[in-house]
KOLPALO-595163 format. One record per residue (C-alpha): residue number from 1; residue in three letters; chain; x, y, z. Coordinates in Angstrom, 2 decimals. Layout:
R;NUM;ALA;A;X;Y;Z
...
//
This chain:
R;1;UNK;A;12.46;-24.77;29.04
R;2;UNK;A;8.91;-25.00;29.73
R;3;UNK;A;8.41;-20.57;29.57
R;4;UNK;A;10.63;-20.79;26.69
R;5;UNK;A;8.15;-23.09;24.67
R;6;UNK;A;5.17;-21.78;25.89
R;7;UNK;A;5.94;-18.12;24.87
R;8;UNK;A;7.33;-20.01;21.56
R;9;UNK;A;3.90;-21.38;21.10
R;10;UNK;A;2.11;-17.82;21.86
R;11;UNK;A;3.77;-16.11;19.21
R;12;UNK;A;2.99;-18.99;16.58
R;13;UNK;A;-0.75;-18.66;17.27
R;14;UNK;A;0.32;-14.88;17.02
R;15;UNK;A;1.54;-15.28;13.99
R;16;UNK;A;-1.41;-17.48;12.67
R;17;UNK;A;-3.57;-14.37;13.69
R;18;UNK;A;-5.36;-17.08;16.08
R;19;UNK;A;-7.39;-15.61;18.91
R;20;UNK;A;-8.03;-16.04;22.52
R;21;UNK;A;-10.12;-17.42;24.49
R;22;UNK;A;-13.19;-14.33;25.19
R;23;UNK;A;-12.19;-13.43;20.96
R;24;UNK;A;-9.70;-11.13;21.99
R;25;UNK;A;-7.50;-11.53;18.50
R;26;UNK;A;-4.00;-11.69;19.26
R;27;UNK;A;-2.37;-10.10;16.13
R;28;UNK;A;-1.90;-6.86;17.80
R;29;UNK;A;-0.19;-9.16;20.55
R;30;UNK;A;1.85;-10.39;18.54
R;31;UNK;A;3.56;-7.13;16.87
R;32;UNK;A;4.03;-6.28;20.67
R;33;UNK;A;5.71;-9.63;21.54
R;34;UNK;A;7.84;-10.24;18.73
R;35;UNK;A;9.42;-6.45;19.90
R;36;UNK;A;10.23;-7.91;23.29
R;37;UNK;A;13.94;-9.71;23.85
R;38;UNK;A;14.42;-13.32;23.65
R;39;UNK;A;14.99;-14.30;26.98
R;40;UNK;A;17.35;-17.05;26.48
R;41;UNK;A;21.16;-17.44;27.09
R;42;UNK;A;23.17;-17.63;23.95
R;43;UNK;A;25.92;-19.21;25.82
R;44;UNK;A;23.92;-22.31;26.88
R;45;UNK;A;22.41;-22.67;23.08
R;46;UNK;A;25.63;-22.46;21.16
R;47;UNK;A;27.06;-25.37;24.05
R;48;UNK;A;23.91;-27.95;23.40
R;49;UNK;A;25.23;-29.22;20.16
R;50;UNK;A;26.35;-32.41;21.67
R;51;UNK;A;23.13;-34.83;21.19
R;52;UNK;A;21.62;-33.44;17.90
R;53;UNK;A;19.49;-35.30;16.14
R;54;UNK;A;19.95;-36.03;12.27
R;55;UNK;A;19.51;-33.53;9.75
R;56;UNK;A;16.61;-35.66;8.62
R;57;UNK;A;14.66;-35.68;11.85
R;58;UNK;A;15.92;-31.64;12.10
R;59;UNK;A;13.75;-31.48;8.22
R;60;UNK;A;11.13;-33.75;9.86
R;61;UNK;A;10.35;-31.12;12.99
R;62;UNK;A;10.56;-28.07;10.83
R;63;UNK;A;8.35;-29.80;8.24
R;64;UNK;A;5.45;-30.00;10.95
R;65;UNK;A;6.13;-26.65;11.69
R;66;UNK;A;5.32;-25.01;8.43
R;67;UNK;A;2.38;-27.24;7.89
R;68;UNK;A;0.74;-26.46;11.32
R;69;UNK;A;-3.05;-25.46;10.55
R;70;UNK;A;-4.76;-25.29;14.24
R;71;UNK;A;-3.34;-23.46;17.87
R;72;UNK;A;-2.68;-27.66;18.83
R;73;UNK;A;-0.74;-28.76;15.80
R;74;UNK;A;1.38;-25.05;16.04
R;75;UNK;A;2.03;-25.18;19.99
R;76;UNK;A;3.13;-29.23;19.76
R;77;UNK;A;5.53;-28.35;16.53
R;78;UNK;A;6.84;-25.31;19.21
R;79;UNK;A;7.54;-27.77;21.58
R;80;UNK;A;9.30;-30.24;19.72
R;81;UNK;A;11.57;-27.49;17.81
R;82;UNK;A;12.41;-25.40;21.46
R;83;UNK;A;13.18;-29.49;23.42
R;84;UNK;A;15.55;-30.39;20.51
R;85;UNK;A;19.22;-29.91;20.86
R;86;UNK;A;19.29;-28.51;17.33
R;87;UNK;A;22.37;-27.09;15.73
R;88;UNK;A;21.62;-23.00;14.79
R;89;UNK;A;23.17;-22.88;11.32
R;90;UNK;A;21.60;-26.74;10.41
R;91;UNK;A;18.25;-25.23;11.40
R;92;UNK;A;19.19;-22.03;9.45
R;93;UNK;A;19.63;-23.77;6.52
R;94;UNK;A;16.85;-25.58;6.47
R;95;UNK;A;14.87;-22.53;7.16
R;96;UNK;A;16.31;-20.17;4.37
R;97;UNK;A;15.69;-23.29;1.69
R;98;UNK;A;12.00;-23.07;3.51
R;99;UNK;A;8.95;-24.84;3.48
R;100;UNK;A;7.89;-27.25;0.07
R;101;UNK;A;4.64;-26.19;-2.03
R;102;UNK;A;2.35;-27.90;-3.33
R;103;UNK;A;1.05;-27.76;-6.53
R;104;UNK;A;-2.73;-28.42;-5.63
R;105;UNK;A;-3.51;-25.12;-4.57
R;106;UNK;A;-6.50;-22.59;-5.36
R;107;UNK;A;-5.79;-20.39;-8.32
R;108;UNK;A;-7.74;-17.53;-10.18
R;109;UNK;A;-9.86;-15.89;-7.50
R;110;UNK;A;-9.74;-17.21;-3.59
R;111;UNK;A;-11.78;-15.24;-0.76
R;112;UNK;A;-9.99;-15.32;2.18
R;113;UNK;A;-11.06;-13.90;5.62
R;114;UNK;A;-9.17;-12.92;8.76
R;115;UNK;A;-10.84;-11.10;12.03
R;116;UNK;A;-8.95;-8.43;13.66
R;117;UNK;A;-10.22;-7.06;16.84
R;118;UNK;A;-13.07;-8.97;16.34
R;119;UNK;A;-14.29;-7.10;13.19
R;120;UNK;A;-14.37;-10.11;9.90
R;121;UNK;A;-11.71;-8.63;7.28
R;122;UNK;A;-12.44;-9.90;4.17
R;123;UNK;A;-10.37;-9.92;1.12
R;124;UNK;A;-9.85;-12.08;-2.47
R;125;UNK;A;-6.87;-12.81;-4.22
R;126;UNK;A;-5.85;-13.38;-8.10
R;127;UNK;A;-3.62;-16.45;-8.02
R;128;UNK;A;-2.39;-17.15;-11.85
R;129;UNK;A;-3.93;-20.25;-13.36
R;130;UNK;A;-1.07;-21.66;-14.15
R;131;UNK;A;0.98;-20.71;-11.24
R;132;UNK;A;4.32;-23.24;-10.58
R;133;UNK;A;4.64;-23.89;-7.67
R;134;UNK;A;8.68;-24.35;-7.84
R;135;UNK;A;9.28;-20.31;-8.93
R;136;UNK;A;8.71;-17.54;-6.55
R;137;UNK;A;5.86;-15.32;-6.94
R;138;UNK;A;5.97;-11.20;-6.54
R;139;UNK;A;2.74;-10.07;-4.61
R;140;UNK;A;1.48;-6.69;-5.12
R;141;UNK;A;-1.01;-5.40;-2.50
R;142;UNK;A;-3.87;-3.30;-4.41
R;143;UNK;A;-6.04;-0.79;-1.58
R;144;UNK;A;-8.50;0.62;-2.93
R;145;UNK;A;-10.29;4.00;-2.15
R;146;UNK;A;-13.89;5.36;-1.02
R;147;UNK;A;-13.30;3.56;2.77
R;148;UNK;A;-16.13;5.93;4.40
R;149;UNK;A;-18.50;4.05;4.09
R;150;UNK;A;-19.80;2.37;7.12
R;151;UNK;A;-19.98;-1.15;5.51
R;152;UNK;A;-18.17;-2.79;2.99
R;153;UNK;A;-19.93;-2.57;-0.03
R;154;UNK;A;-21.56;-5.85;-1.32
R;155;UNK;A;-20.78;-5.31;-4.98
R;156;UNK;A;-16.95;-5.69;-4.19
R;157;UNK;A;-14.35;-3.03;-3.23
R;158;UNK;A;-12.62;-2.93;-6.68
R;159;UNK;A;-13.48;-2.72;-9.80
R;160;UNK;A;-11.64;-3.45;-13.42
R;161;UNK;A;-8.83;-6.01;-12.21
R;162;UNK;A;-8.15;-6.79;-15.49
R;163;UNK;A;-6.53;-3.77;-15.66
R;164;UNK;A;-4.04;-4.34;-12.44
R;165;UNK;A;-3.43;-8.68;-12.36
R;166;UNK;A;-1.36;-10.50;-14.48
R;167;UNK;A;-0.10;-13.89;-15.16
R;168;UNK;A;3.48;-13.39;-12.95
R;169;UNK;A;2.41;-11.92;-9.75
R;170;UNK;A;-0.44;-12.53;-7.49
R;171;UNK;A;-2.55;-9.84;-7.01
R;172;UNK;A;-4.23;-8.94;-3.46
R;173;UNK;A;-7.28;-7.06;-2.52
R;174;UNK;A;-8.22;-6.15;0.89
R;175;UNK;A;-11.70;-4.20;2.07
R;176;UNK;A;-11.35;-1.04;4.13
R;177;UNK;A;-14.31;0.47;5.73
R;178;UNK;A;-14.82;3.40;7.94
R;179;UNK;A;-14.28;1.49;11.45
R;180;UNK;A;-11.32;0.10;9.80
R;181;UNK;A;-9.53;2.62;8.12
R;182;UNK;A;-6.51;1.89;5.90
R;183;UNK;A;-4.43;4.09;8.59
R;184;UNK;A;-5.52;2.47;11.81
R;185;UNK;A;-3.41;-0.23;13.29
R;186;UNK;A;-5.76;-2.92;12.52
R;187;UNK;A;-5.22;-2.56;9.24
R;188;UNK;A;-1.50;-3.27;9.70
R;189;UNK;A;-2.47;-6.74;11.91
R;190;UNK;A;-5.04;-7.11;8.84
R;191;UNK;A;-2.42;-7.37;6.02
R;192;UNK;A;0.42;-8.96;8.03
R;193;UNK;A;-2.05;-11.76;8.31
R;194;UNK;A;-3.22;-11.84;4.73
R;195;UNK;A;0.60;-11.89;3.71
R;196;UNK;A;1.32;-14.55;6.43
R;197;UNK;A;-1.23;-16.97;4.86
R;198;UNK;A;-0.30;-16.77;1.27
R;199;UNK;A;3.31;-17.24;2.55
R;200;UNK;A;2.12;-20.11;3.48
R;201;UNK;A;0.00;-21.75;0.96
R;202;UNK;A;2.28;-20.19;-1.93
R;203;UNK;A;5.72;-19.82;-3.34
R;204;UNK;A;5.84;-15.94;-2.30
R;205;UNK;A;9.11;-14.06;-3.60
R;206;UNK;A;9.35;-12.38;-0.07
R;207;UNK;A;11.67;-9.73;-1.41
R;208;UNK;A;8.82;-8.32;-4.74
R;209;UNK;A;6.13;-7.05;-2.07
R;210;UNK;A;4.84;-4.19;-3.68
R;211;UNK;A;2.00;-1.90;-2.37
R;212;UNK;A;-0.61;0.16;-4.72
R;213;UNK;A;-3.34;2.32;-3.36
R;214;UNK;A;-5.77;4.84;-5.05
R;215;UNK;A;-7.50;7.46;-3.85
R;216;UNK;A;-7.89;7.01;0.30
R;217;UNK;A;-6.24;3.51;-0.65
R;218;UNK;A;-2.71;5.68;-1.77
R;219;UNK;A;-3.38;7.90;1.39
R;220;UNK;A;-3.45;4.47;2.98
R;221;UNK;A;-0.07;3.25;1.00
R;222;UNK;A;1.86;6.35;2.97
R;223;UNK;A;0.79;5.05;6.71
R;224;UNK;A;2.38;1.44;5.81
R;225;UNK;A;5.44;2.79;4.28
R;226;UNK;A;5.71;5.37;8.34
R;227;UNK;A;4.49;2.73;10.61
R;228;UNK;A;5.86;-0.50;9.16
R;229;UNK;A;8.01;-0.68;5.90
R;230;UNK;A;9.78;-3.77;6.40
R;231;UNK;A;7.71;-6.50;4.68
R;232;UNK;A;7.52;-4.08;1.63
R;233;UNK;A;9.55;-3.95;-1.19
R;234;UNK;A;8.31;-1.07;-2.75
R;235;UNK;A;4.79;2.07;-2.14
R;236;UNK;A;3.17;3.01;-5.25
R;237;UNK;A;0.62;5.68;-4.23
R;238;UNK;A;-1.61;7.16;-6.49
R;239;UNK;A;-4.10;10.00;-5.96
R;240;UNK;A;-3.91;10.08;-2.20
R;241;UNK;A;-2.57;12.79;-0.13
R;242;UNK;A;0.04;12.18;3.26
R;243;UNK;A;-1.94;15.35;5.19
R;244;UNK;A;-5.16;13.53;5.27
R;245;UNK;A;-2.95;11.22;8.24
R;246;UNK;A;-1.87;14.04;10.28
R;247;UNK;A;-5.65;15.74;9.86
R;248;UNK;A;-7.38;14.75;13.66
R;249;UNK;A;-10.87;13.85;11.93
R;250;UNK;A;-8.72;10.86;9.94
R;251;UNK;A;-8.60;9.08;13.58
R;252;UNK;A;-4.17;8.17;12.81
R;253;UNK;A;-3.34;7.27;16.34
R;254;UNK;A;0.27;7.19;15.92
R;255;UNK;A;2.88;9.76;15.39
R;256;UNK;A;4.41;9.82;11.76
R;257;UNK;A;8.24;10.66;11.45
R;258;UNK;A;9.18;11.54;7.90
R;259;UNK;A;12.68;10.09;7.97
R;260;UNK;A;11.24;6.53;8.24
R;261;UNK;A;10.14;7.21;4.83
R;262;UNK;A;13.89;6.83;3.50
R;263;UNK;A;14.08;2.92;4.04
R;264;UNK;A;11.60;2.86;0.69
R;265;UNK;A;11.41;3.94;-2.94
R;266;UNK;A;8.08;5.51;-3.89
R;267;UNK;A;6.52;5.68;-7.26
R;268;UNK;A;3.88;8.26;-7.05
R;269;UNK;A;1.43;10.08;-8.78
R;270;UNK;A;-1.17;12.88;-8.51
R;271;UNK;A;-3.84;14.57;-10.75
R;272;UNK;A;-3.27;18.40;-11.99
R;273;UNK;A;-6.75;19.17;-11.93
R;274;UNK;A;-7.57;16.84;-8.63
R;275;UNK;A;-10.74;17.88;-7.05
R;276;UNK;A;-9.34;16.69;-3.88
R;277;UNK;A;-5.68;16.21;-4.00
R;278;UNK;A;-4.51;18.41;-6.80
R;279;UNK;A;-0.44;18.11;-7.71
R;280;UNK;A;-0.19;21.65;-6.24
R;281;UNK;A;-1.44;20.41;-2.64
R;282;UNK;A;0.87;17.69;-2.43
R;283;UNK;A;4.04;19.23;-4.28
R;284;UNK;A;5.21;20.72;-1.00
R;285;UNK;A;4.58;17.28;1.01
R;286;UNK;A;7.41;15.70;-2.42
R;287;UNK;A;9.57;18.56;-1.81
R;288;UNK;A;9.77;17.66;2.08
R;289;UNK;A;10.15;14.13;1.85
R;290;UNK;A;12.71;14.39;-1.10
R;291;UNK;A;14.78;17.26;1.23
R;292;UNK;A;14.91;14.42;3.74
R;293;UNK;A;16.47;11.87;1.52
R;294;UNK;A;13.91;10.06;0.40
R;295;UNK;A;14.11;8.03;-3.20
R;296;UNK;A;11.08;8.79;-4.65
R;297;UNK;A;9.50;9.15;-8.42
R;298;UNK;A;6.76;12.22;-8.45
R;299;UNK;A;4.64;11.34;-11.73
R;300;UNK;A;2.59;14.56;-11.95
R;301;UNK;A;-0.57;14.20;-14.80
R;302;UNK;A;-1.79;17.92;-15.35
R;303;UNK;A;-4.77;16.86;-17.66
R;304;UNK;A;-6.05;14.74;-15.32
R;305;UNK;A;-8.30;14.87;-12.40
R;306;UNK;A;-9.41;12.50;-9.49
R;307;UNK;A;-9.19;8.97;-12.16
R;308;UNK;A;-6.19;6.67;-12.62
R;309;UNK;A;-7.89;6.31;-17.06
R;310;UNK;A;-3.90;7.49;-17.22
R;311;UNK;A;-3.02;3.97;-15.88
R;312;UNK;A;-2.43;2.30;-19.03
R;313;UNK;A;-0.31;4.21;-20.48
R;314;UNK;A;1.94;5.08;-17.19
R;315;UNK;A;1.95;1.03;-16.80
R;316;UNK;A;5.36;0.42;-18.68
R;317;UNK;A;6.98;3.20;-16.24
R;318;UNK;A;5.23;1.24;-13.43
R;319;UNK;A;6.49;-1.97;-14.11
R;320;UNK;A;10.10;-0.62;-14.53
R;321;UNK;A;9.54;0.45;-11.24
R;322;UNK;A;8.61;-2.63;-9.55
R;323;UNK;A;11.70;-4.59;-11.73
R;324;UNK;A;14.11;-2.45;-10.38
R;325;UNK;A;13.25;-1.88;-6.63
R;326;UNK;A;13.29;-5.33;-5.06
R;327;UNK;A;13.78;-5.35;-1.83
R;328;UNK;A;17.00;-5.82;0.29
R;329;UNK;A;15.70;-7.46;3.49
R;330;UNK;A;19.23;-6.93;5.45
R;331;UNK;A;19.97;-3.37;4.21
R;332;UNK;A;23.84;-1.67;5.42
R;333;UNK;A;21.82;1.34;6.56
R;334;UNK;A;18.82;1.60;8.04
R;335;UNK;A;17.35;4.90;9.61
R;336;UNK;A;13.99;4.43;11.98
R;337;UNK;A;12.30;6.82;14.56
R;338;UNK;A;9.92;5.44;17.25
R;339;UNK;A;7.36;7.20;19.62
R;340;UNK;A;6.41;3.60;21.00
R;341;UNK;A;9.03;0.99;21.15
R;342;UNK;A;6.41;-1.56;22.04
R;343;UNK;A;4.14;-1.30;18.64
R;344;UNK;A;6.30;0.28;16.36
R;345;UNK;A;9.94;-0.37;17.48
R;346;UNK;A;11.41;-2.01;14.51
R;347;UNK;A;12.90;-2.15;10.94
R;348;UNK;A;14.32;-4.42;9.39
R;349;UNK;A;17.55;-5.92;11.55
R;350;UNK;A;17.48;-2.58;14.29
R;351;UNK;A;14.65;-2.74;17.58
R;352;UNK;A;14.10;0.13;19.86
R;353;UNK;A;13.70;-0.79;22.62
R;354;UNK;A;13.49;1.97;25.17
R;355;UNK;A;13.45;5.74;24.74
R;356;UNK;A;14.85;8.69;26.48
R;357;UNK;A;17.61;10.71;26.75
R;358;UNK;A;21.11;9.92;26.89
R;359;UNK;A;24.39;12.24;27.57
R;360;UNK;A;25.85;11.28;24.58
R;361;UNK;A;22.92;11.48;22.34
R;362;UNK;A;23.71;12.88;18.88
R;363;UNK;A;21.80;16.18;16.97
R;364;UNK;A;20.00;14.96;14.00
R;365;UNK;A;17.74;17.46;12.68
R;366;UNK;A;14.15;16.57;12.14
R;367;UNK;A;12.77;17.21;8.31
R;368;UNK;A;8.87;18.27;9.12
R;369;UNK;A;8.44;21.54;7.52
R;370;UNK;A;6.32;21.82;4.77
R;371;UNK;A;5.72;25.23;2.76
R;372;UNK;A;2.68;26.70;1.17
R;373;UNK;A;2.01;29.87;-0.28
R;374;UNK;A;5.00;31.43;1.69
R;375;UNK;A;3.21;30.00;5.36
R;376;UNK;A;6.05;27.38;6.87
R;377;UNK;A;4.45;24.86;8.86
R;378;UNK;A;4.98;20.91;10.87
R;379;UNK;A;3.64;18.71;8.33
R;380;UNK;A;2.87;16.04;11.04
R;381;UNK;A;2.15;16.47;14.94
R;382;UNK;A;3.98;15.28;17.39
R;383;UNK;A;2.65;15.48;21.11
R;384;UNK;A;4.87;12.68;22.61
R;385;UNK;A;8.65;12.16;22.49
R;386;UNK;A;10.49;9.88;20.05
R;387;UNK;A;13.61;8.43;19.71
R;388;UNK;A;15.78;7.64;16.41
R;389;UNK;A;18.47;5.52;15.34
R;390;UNK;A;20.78;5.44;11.91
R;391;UNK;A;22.73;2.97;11.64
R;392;UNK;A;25.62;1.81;8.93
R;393;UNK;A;26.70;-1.49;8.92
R;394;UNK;A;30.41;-2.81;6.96
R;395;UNK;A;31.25;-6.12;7.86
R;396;UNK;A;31.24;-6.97;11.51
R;397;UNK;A;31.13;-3.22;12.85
R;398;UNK;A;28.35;-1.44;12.81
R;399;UNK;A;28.06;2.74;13.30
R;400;UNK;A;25.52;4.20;14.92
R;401;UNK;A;23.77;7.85;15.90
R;402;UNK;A;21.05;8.07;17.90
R;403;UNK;A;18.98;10.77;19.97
R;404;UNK;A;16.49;9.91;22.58
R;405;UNK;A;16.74;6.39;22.63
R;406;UNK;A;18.51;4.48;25.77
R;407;UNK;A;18.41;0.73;24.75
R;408;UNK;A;18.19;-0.79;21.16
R;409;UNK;A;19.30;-4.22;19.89
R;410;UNK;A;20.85;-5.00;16.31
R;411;UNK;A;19.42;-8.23;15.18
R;412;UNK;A;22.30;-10.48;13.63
R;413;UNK;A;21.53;-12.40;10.62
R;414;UNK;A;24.29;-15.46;9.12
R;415;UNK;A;23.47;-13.69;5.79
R;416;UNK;A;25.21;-10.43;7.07
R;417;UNK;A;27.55;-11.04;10.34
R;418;UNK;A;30.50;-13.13;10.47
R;419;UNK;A;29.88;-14.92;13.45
R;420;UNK;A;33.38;-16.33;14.31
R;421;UNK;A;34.82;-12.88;14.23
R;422;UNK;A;34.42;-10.05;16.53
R;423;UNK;A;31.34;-7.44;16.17
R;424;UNK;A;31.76;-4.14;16.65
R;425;UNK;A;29.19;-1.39;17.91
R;426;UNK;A;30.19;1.92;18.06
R;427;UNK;A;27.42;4.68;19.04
R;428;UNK;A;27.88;8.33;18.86
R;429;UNK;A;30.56;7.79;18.54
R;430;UNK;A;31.69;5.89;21.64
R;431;UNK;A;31.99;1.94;21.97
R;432;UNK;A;29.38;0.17;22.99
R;433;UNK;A;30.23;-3.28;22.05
R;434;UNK;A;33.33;-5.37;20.73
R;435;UNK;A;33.22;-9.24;21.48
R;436;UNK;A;32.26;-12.38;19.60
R;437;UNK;A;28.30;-13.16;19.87
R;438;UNK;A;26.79;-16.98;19.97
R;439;UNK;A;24.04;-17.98;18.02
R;440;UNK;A;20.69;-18.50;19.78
R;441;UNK;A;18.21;-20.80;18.61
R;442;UNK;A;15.66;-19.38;20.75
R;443;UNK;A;16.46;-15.92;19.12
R;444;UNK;A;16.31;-17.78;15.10
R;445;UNK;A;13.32;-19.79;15.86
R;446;UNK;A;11.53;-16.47;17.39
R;447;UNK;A;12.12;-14.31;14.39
R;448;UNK;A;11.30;-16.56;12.31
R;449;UNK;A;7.79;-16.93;13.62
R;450;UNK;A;7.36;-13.52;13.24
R;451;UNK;A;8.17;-13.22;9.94
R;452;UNK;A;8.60;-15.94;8.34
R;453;UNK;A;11.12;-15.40;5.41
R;454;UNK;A;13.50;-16.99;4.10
R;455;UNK;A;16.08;-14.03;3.20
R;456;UNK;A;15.87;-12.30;6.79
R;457;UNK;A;16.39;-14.76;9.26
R;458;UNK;A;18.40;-13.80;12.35
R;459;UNK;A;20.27;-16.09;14.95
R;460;UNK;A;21.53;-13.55;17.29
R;461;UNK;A;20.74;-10.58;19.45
R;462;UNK;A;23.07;-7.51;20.33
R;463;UNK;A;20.95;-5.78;23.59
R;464;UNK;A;23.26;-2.08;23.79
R;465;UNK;A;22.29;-0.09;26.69
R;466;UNK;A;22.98;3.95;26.40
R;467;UNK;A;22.04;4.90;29.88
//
């Protein structure tokens, strides 16, 4: 019990983006932990429902546990939530109604700060003056471009709001610099935190997370939707290019596999006359992804150079856009490639966990030719190995290929399983699992620390070894 609620406790002050003693920020930490198996047995959970307390005092402890504000008042709410013999679906319940909001909240413009890696992160957010607190909000997640600089620039990061907020979504803008790049991993720790505290203070519909990015900012938009789509609803890139990520002087550390492009629609658009990334240039990168299956909207403006002046006029397009492409946070298929499980392991409700070959691994052919000018070449390098998974879920079974992956886990959510009938797991395939699976509050409680949200919450674990 007492590992159990301490590494419950770690990944809330993970979660809270709280660091260390020595400063050492524990974000990055935290995406690693959160990939890592509850160790818990779902047997002995699912039999402790004898001495539960009242759904009252069950409110009570998970009340405490979305207030928490400091490590102490997080790790004590940890403890109290892992001691209690608490019934999994009461507790799931409670957390898919979620947390109350208050009313007495900042609106119009709030500054917020969060330090990744040590480096302050700043950012301000457009909160609607009248905002109610008993609706659900969409966010939309604004990057801007120009992040060479070496410093922030004091005069603000972007300019003309008025043309992107409005009065039914709150608007977010966070700073990018050139030791923080929009495409290095801090960046992802940077906005998972940012999104973690207005989940917090505000009624945020988790499912309308939309991301906008101009310029390096779009650029920026495409490494989100490769490395970690699964708080996103929606990418809406606009004047950036997807080569500038696999160029070595852009500093990407990670590996970028096109087909994890297909769990997203994309709205994007290009200049024809583009000093820097001209519709011709990044035609061939549209044709690619669109080969591989992706559902994207190409928006090319031929009159128009490196400027988004066409953004007024394009905005009724736009918001059709965002209307239509709320996200589904337990998707039937989901399709995800991994060259390190540990970082970058997961979407959605499917972890890798391990990679490497396996006898009965399945050919899936890898979309990551581009062509120019009648010259074929890879679009993106790869140096190490990867593994991928595609999986199809109806009802309790669930079908899966995969090639160069040995162990992966499906992540069981009361919202899509039936958990008093059989699952069944059948890769390449062969079966690799048919039996009934207990709930684990370890496993619910552990997820939702990591992502707190209301529509993906998961109270099981399916571990499926291929080796």
């Amino acid at each position: 019990m007492l590992g159990r609620t301490c590494a419950f406790a770690l990944l809330l002050l993970a979660a809270a983006g709280l660091s260390t003693t020595g400063g050492r920020n524990v974000a990055a930490a935290a995406r690693t932990a959160a990939m890592a198996p509850v160790q818990q047995s779902q047997q002995s959970q699912h039999s402790q429902h004898s001495q539960q307390p009242g759904a009252r005092a069950t409110e009570d402890l998970l009340e405490a546990f979305w207030k928490a504000s400091s490590r102490e008042e997080r790790a004590t709410a940890a403890s109290l939530i892992g001691a209690g013999n608490l019934d999994v679906f009461e507790v799931f319940d409670i957390l898919r109604r979620g947390r109350s909001y208050s009313s007495d909240v900042k609106t119009g413009r709030r500054d917020i700060e969060h330090r990744v890696d040590g480096a302050a992160h700043p950012a301000f957010v457009m909160v609607p003056d009248d905002y109610d607190a008993t609706r659900r909000y969409p966010l939309r997640f604004f990057l801007h471009g120009g992040i060479g600089r070496a410093e922030i620039p004091r005069d603000g990061w972007w300019r003309n709001t008025d043309r992107v907020i409005g009065s039914d979504y709150i608007s977010v803008f966070p700073a990018s610099w050139n030791d923080s790049r929009w495409w290095h991993p801090r960046q992802l720790d940077n906005l998972a935190a940012i999104l973690a505290t207005l989940k917090r203070d505000y009624n945020v519909d988790e499912n309308n997370v939309h991301m906008f990015g101009v310029s390096d900012g779009g650029t920026g938009v495409y490494y989100f939707a490769f490395r970690d789509p699964t708080p996103w609803a929606g990418f809406l890139p606009f004047l950036g290019h997807p080569s500038v990520l696999s160029n070595p002087s852009s500093g990407t550390p990670e590996q970028l596999h096109v087909i994890n492009l297909i769990n997203r629609p994309f709205y994007i658009v290009n200049g024809g006359t583009d000093r820097l990334y001209p519709v011709a240039a990044v035609r061939p990168y549209i044709v690619l992804f669109q080969d591989a299956g992706v559902e994207l909207a190409f928006v090319p403006k031929p009159e128009y150079g490196h400027t988004v002046e066409w953004w007024p006029q394009e905005a009724p397009a736009i918001e059709r856009f965002i209307a239509r492409t709320g996200r589904d946070p337990l998707p039937d298929r989901v399709s995800w490639e991994t060259e390190d499980p540990a970082t970058a392991g997961r979407m959605a409700w499917i972890v890798i966990d391990e990679l490497g070959e396996t006898s009965t691994d399945s050919h899936m052919p890898m979309p990551n030719v581009v062509s120019v000018n009648g010259r074929s070449y890879a679009a993106f390098p790869y140096e190490e190995p990867s593994g991928r998974v595609e999986v199809e879920r109806s009802g309790n079974t669930v079908l899966v290929r995969s090639s160069g992956v040995q162990r992966y886990r499906l992540l069981r959510s009361p919202d899509e399983f039936d958990f008093s009938a059989p699952v069944t797991v059948i890769t390449n395939d062969n079966v690799s699992f048919e039996s009934l699976v207990e709930p684990s509050l370890a496993t619910l409680l552990h997820w939702a620390v990591r992502d707190d949200d209301r529509t993906m919450l998961f109270a099981a674990e399916l571990a499926i070894s291929l080796q």
